[in-house]
C-alpha positions as CSV (number, residue, x, y, z in Angstrom):
1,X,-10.2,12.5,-3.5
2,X,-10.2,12.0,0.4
3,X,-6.6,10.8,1.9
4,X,-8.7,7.9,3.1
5,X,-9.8,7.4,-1.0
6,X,-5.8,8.1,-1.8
7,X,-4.2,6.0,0.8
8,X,-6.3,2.4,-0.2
9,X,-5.9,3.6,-4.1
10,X,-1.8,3.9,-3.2
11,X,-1.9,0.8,-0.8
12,X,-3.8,-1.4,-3.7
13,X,-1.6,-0.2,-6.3
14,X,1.6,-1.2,-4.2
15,X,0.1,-4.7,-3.7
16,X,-0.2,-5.5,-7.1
17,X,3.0,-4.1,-8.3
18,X,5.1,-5.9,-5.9
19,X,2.9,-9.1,-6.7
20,X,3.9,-8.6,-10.4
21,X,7.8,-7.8,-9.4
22,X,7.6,-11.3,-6.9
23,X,6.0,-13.7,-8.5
24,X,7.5,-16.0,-10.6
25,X,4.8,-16.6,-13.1
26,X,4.7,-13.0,-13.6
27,X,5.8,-11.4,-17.1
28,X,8.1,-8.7,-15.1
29,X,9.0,-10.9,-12.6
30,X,12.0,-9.3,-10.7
31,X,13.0,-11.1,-7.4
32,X,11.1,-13.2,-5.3
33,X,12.0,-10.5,-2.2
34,X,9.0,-8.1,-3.3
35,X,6.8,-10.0,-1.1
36,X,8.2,-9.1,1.9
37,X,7.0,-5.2,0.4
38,X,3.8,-7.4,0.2
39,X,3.4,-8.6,3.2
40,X,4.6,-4.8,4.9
41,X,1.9,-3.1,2.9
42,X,-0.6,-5.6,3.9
43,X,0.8,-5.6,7.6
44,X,0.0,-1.8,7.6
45,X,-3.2,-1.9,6.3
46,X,-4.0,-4.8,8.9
47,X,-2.9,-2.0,12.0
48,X,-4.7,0.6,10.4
49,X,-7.8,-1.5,10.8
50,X,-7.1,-1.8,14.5
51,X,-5.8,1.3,15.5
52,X,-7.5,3.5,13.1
53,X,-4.4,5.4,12.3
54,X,-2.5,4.7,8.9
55,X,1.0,6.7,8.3
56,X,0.2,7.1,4.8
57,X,-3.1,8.9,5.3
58,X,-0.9,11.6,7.6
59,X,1.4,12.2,4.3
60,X,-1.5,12.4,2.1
61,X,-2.9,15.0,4.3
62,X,0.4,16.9,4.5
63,X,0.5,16.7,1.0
64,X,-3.1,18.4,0.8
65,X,-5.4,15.6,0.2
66,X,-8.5,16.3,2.4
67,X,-9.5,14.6,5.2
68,X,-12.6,12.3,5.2
C-alpha cells in the first residue's frame, strides 16, 4: 500500500473508533470526550485537503510505506 492508501485507511479507522468510544448509544461507549479525537482527526484531514501536506503520510513514509 501507498502512504497516501495507509494514511486514509488509519485516519478512517480512527474516526470510527473514537465514534464508537464517544457516542452514547454505542455498545463500548467510553466518554463523551472522544469526539474532540473526532473532530482533530477530521480537522487534519480537512488541512491536508488544502495544503496538500498530511503529518501522517510523513510517518508512513519514514516508516517505509511508499510514496504515491
Amino acid at each position: 500500500m501507498t502512504s497516501w492508501q495507509l494514511t486514509r485507511l488509519i485516519g478512517g479507522t480512527f474516526i470510527l473508533l473514537s465514534l464508537a468510544l464517544g457516542v452514547p448509544g454505542s455498545p463500548i461507549f467510553h466518554s463523551m470526550n472522544w469526539l474532540w479525537f473526532t473532530a482533530f482527526v477530521g480537522a487534519n484531514f480537512l488541512q491536508s485537503g488544502f495544503s496538500n501536506w498530511c503529518l501522517m503520510e510523513v510517518i508512513m513514509r519514514k516508516l517505509g510505506a511508499r510514496a504515491a
